[in-house]
PAROFI-969697 format. One record per residue (C-alpha): z, y, x. Coordinates in nm, 4 decimals, padded with zeros to 6 digits. Layout:
[atom [Z; Y; X]]
...
//
This chain:
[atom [07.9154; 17.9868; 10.4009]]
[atom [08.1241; 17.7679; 10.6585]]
[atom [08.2975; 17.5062; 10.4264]]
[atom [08.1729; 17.2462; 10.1710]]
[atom [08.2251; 17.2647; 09.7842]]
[atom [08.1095; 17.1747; 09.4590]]
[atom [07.9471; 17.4008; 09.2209]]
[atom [07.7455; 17.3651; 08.8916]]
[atom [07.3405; 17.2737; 08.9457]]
[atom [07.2055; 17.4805; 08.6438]]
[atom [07.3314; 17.6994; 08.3605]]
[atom [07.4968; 17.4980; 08.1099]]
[atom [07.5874; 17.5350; 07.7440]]
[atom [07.8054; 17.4068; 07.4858]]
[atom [07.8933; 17.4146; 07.0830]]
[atom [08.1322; 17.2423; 06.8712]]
[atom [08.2874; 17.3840; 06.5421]]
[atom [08.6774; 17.2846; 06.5174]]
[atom [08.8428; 17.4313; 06.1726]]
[atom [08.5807; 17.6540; 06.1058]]
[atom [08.5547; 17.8389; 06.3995]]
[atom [08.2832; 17.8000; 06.6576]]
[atom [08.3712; 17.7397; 07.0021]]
[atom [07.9940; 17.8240; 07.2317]]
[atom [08.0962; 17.7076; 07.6401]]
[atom [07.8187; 17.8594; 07.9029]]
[atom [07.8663; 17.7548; 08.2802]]
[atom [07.6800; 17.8553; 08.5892]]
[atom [07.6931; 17.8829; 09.0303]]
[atom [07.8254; 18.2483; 09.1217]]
[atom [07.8449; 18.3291; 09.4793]]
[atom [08.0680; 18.6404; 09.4073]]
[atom [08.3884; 18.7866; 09.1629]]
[atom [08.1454; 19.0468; 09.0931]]
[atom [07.8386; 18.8054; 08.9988]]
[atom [08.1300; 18.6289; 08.8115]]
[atom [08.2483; 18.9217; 08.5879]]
[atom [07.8581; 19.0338; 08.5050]]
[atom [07.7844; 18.7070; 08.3762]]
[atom [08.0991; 18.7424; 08.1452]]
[atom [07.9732; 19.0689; 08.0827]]
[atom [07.6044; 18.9096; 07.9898]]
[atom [07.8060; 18.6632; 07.7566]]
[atom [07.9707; 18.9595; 07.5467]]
[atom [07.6554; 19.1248; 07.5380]]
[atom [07.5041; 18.7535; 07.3693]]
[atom [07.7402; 18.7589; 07.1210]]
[atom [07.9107; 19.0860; 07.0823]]
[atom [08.0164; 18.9909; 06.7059]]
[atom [08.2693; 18.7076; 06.8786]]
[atom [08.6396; 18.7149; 06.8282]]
[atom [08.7393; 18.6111; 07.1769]]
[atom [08.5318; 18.5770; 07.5156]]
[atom [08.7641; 18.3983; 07.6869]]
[atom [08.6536; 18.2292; 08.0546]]
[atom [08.7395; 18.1246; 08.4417]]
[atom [08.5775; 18.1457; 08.7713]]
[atom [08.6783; 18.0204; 09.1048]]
[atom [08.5143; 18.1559; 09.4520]]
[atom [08.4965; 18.0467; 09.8071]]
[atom [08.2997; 18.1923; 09.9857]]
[atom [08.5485; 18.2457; 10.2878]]
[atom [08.8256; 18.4001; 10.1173]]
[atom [08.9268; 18.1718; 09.7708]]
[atom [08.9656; 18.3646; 09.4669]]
[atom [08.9972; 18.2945; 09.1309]]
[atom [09.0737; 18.4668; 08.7675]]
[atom [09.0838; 18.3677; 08.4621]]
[atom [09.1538; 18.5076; 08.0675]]
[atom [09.2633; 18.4720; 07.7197]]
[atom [09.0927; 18.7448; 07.5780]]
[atom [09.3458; 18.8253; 07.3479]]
[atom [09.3991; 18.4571; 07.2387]]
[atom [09.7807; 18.3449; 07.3182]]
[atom [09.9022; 18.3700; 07.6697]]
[atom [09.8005; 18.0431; 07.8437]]
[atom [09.5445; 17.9084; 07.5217]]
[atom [09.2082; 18.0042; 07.6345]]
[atom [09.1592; 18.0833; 08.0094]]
[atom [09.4094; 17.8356; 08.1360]]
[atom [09.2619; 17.5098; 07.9810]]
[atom [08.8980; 17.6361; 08.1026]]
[atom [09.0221; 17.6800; 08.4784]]
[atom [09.1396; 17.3417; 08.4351]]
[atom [08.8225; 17.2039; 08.4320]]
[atom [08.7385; 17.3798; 08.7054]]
[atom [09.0226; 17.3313; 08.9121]]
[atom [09.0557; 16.9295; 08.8176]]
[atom [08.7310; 16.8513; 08.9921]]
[atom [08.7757; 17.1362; 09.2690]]
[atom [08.3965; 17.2982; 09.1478]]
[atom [08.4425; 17.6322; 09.3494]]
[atom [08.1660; 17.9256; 09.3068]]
[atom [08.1516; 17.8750; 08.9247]]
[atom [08.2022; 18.0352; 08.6029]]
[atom [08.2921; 17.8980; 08.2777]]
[atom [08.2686; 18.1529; 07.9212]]
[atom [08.3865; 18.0535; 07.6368]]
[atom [08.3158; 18.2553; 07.3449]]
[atom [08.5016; 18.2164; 07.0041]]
[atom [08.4064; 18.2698; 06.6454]]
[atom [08.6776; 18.2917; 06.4065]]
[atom [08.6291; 18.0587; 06.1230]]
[atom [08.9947; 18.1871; 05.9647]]
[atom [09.1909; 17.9130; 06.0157]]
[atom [09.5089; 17.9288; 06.2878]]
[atom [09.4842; 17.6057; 06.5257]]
[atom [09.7985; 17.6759; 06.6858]]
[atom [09.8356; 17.6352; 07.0752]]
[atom [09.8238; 17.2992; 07.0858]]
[atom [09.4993; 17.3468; 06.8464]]
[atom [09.3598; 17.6431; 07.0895]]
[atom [09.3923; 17.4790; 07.4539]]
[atom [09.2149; 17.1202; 07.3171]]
[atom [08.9174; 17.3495; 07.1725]]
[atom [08.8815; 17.5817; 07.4483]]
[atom [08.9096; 17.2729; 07.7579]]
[atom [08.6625; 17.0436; 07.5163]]
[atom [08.4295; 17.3619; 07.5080]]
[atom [08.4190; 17.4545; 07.8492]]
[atom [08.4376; 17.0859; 07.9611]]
[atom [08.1197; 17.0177; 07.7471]]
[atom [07.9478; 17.3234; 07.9135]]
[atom [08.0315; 17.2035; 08.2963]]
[atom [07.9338; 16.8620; 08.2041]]
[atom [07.5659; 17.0238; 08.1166]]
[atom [07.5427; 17.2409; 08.4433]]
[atom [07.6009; 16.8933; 08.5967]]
[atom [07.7471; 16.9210; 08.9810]]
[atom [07.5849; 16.9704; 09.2902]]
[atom [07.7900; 16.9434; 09.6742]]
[atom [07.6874; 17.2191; 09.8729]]
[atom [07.6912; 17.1691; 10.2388]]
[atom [07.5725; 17.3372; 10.5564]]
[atom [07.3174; 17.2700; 10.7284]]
[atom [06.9576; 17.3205; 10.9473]]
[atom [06.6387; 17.3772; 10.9380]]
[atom [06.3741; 17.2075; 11.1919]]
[atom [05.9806; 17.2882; 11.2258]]
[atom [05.7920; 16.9523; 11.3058]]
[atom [05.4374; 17.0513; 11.4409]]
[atom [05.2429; 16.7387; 11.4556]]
[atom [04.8295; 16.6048; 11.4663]]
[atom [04.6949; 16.5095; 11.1094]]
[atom [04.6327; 16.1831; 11.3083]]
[atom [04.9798; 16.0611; 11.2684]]
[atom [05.0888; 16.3279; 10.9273]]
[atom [05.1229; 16.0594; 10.6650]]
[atom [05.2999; 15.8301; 10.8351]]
[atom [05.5673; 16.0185; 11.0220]]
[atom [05.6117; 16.2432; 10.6572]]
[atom [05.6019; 15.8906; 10.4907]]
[atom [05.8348; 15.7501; 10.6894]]
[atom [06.1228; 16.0872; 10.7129]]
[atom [06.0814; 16.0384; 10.3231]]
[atom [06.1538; 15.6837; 10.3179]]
[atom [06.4345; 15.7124; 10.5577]]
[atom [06.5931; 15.9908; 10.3272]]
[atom [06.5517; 16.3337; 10.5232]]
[atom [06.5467; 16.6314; 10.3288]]
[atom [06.1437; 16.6932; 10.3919]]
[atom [05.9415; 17.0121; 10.2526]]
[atom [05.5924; 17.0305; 10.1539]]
[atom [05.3883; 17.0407; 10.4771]]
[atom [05.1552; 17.3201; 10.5931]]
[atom [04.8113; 17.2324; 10.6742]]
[atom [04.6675; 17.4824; 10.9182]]
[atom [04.4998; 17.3858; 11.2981]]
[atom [04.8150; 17.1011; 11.2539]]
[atom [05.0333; 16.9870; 11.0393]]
[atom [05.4211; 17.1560; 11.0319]]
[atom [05.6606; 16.9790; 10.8260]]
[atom [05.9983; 17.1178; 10.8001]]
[atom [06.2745; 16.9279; 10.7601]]
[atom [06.6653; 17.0169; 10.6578]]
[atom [06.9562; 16.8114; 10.7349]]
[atom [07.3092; 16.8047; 10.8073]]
[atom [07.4642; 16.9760; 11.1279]]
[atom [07.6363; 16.6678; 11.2052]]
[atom [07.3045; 16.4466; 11.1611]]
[atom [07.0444; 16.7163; 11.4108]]
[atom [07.0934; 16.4910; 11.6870]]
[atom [07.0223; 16.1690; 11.4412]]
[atom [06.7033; 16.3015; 11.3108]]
[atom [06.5604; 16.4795; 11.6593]]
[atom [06.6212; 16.0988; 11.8084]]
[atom [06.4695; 15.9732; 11.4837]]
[atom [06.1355; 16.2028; 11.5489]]
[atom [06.0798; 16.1091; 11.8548]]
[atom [06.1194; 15.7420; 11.8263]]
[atom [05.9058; 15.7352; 11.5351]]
[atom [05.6180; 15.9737; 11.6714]]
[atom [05.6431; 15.7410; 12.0270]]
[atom [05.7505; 16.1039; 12.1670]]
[atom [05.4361; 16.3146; 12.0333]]
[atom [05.6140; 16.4903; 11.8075]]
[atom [05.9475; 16.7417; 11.9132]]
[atom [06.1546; 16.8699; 11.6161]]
[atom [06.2283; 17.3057; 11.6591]]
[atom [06.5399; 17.4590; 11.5182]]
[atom [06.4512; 17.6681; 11.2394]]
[atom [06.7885; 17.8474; 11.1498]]
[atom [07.0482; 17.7170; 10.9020]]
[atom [07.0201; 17.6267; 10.5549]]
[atom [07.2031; 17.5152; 10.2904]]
[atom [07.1997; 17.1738; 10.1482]]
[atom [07.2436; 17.0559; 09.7414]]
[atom [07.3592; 16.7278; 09.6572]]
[atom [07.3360; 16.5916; 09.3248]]
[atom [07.6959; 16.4156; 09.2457]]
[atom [07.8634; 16.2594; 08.9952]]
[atom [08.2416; 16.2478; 08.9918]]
[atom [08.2847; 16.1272; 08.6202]]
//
């Protein structure tokens, strides 16, 4: 990964029942088109009695991709109107299914792309949204002397702070933003009086609850 995006934080779901026919939205984080199609594939196999799986996914994950379908519904009435949703708040490395059961009465297109958007909006607002960004890992060995209040204060100051090892010392590892390393190395030192030196770890990525209601 070398950009930030969006995605969805958890599977998500969705029902509403519009003229008779039931319209079931599920959402979820892909990191592939292929992870994309077998969820859509998992979907048909859920509910293999359904009129119309119809769905959208977006990936970026270097190169951007994205694909969506009616399923057999009218061209532009199903697919379209869920890639909306996706596209409207730019979630990338998601899917959106929604699956249709025919309750045998026409809604027309106007009818179809409210009830499919509604469906698969309803299911995205469940997954709820997460911002993915890059960034990495440090190891902070320290003394059980001064463990609670260094891990008490990295907490308080808002680092990203794992559940410590206990072992001959304390290690504590700690993810943050590449742009913030130099913030929290100065921020570990200050704080430990210079006891305490933060080690690169590697890279990591980092989820961010948002809300963009």
């Amino acid at each position: 990964m070398s950009e930030e995006y969006i995605t969805f934080a958890r599977e998500g779901e969705s029902r509403i029942e519009i003229s008779r026919s039931e319209f079931i939205g599920n959402s979820r984080e892909v990191t592939s088109a292929d992870e994309a199609e077998r969820f859509v594939s998992k979907i048909r196999q859920t509910y293999p009695d359904a009129r119309h799986v119809c769905y959208a996914w977006r990936i970026s994950n270097g190169t951007f991709m994205q694909k969506y379908s009616d399923d057999g519904e009218p061209s532009g009435t199903g697919g379209m109107p869920i890639l909306n949703i996706l596209t409207k708040k730019d979630i990338s490395n998601a899917v959106i299914t929604v699956t249709r059961y025919f309750g045998g009465i026409l809604l027309g297109k106007g009818g179809l792309v409210r009830a499919y958007g509604e469906a698969a909006g309803l299911a995205a607002e469940s997954s709820g949204l997460v911002r993915i960004t890059e960034g990495e890992k440090y190891i902070l060995p320290m003394g059980y002397d001064m463990a609670e209040k260094l891990i008490y204060a990295l907490k308080t100051d808002g680092w990203c702070v794992e559940d410590p090892e206990y072992g001959e010392d304390v290690k504590v590892t700690v993810t943050c933003p590449k742009d913030r390393s130099d913030d929290l190395i100065s921020f570990v030192e200050d704080r430990s009086f210079g006891r305490v030196t933060a080690v690169k770890a590697g890279s990591a990525l980092i989820r961010t609850f948002v809300d963009l209601t």
